[in-house]
Steps between C-alpha positions, in 0.01 A plus 500: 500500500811748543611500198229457320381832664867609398478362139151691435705849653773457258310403184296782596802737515659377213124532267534900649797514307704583802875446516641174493423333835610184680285232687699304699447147711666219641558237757637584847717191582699513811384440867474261729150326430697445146780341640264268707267435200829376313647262765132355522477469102849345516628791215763773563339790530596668177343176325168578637549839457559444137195315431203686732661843367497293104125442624387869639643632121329277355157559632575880433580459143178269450279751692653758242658688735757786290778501765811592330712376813501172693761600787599178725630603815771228464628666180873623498350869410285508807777379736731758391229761542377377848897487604516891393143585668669388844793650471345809452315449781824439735646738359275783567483364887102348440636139671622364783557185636289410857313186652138428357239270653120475433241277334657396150217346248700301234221524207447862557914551529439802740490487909147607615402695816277333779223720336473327219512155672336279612432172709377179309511109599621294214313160370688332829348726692849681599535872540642729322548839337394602178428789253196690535512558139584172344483250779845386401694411817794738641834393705668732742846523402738730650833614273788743443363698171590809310244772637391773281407784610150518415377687812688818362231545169235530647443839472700515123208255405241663639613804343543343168131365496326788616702739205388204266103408583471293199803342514323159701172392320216371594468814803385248720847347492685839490290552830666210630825553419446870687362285783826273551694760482329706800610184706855379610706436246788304644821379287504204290669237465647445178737151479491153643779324658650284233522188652093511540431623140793436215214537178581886433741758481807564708555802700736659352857494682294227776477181431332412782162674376270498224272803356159478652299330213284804483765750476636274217196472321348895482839582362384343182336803390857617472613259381333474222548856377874448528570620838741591585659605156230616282138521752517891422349460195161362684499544867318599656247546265361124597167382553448191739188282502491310808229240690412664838684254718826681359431834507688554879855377326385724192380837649697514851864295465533507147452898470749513813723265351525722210510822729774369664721400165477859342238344305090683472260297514257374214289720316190298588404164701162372398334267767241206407314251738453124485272287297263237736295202335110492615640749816746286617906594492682258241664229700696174401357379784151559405570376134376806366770712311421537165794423199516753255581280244225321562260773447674596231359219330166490607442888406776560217774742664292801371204357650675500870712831452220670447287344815779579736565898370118561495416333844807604732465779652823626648381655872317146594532117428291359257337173464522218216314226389432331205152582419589896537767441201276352273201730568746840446683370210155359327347810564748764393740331279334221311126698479571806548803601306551210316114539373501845400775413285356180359152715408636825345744304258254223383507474161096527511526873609848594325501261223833772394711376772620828539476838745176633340491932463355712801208703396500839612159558368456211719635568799551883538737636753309658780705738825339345725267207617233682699246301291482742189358321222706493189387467155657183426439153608708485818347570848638623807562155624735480219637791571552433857740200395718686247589721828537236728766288252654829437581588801565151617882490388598804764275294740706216465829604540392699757417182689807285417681845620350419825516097504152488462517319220157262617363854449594541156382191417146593605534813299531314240234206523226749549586692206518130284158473670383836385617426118313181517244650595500751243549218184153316703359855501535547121457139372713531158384202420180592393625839325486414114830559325327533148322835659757790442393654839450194671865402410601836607412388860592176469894608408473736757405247818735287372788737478414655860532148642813400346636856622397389863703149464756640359564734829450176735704276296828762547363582855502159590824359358723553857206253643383282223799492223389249278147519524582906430720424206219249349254736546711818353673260199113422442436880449808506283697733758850495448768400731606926487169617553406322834662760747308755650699739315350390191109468697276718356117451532271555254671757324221564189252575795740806547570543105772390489648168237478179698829241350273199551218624288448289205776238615472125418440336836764237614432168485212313666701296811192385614350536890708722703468367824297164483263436834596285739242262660442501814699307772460123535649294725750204396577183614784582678341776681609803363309708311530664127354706247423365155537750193202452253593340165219759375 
């Protein structure tokens, strides 16, 4: 769900025509849960490194996400950077080497307060302590660590996010970054002793410690720019999209961190909450955490992209089942959008194949829609959808500008419900062609609709790309005419020449998006979604 919330950003940026932009992701691979989950595999831990990172990229390429770096925190360029980041650290007097004990949760990799603890008996009945958060269990453990001195940015951060209100989104979770930060903020620690934790990088000029895996692994978005070389060029002018759980490491150390190197912080750190299935938290435990993959079959990649962008909502978790895919994609993709298509370039209505002419005579520009009645055939219905799918491309970016991108999604399937409506409203089908007046009309509905799907095909290609390029190749919209750059609405309805007018459509690929059935169970208990052969 990060980066696909990440993916839709940067398509979106680069469709503005913005400069050149970067969307990076990877694997964090060092800790001490890894090192455990190797010894119990009976793999080194760069073996299983290798293959769950080989397995992560490979789920991003097939959800299609457009990262143009795959950083592995066990790469050779990320070491060197990390190496760098601490010494700039020492060497600015931000570290310092002390004895650390508290509650240590291995899975989380962080030590946790007694606030966020607390008591559980396990399936023996024996007590102990666990995360209030996860449930996962914590250890106390008491060590000589590096220290750094965290305590002494507190104010620096606060400063830096009151001077920068937008600079945390959602605002709920910018309010609760200002919220940690009016509480003690004492130092951290930021290595492990070595002989407890050898999966991860060395202290520099101490052998005897090793980086805090968290430390290690925010450095990445350094790393990845070329820190400490060649980062200039794009920090801090970063955007991070992080899950909620994360956003203490990302908003309070990390900015620190940062602070403390000579480094500013990013530019922006956009904050999303969890997914739950039929209300309950995904759990292996429970045997409900859904595969990706998996749905990616059972609702085509396009199918499940777009179900995740238009139903998360950043500020709150949001809840999944199967049924709720199938009814949203049926409804908006397959009938709505893919119907409107199918209709307005049947060869029974635009036995052409091509753009038909606007009508002016038709369709006359009016200032305004207070319900003035024109002199041509259009009504103030009609004209209340050429103003809502003009403005809708400001709307939209508007939204992604604010990662409200389930926002502009709704923008967009009312408007694809309006020009539905409007072809229903009109019925071309029963217009006769053979009439010179009739045909007129006819040309004109026609070339209104295909004017409205050709503003959601290019709106929707950071969510939907292939169902967006089907859609626009139908239309016969050219690779170099699908930015927004190039988006202009209905431009005879303003006098102006319209490129498309006239043009042989594109090739008849058949059903957009075909409808899936709905969910059956199988015999080995899962369930599915058939797509119609229809």
């Amino acid at each position: 769900y990060s980066a696909l919330l990440a993916d839709a950003l940067h398509r979106h940026r680069r469709l503005r025509g913005a400069a050149p932009g970067r969307l990076s992701t990877g694997t964090d691979e060092h800790g001490l849960k890894i090192q455990q989950a190797a010894a119990a595999a009976g793999v080194s831990p760069p073996q299983l490194c290798a293959r769950v990172s080989g397995l992560f990229r490979q789920a991003l390429a097939q959800a299609a996400v457009s990262f143009t770096d795959f950083v592995r925190t066990s790469e050779p360029r990320h070491r060197r950077a990390v190496q760098h980041f601490w010494a700039a650290l020492q060497g600015r007097g931000a570290l310092y080497k002390g004895c650390y004990e508290g509650w240590y949760c291995t899975a989380e990799e962080c030590f946790l307060p007694e606030s966020q603890l607390a008591d559980r008996r396990d399936a023996q009945g024996r007590a102990r302590k666990v995360s209030l958060e996860t449930g996962h269990q914590v250890h106390w453990t008491k060590e000589e660590n590096y220290m750094f001195r965290l305590s002494e940015f507190q104010k620096p951060l606060q400063k830096w996010l009151r001077d920068n209100p937008c600079v945390i989104s959602p605002v709920p979770f910018y309010q609760q970054v200002l919220h940690w930060l009016e509480e003690d903020l004492p130092d951290l620690s930021v290595s492990r002793e070595r002989s407890r934790l050898q999966w991860g990088i060395p202290v520099p000029s101490d052998s005897t410690q090793t980086i805090y895996v968290w430390v290690d692994a925010l450095v990445n978005y350094l790393s990845v720019v070329g820190y400490p070389e060649t980062h200039g060029e794009w920090w801090p002018a970063a955007h991070h999209i992080v899950g909620k759980d994360i956003l203490k490491f990302h908003a309070v150390y990390w900015p620190a961190l940062l602070m403390a190197a000579g480094l500013a912080p990013p530019e922006r750190i956009c904050v999303h909450s969890h997914w739950t299935v039929h209300g309950q938290k995904m759990s292996k435990s429970l045997g409900n955490v859904i595969d990706p993959i998996s749905c990616f079959g059972q609702y085509t990649v396009d199918g499940f992209r777009y179900f995740l962008l238009r139903q998360g909502v950043p500020e709150r978790d949001c809840d999944y089942y199967d049924e709720k895919v199938v009814k949203l994609v049926n409804s908006e993709l397959a009938d709505a959008l893919g119907g409107l298509l199918n209709r307005s370039t049947a060869l029974s209505i635009n036995p052409s194949n091509t753009y038909p002419c606007f009508s002016e005579s038709c369709f006359p520009k009016i200032s305004d829609c207070d319900g003035t009645q024109a002199l041509g055939r259009a009504i103030t219905e009609d004209y209340e959808l050429v103003a809502s799918v003009a403005s809708l491309p400001l709307q939209v970016a508007s939204y992604f500008e604010s990662f409200q991108i389930y926002k502009a999604l709704e923008c967009i399937a009312l408007c694809v419900r309006e020009t539905n409506g409007f072809f229903q409203r009109h019925k071309p089908w029963k217009l006769d062609r053979k009439d010179p007046a009739e045909k007129l009309w006819l040309d004109t509905i026609i070339h209104v609709t295909l004017e409205c799907l050709r503003v959601y095909g290019t709106l929707l290609q950071p969510v939907i790309p292939n169902i967006a390029d089907k859609l626009l190749s139908r239309l016969s919209v050219e690779p170099e005419e699908r930015s927004l750059s190039s988006l202009t609405f209905l431009p005879r309805y303003n006098g102006k020449p319209c490129p498309f007018e006239g043009r042989q459509l594109g090739p008849d690929t058949g059903i957009l998006f075909h409808r899936l059935e709905k969910v059956k169970t199988v015999s080995d208990g899962k369930q599915e979604a058939l797509v119609s052969d229809k």
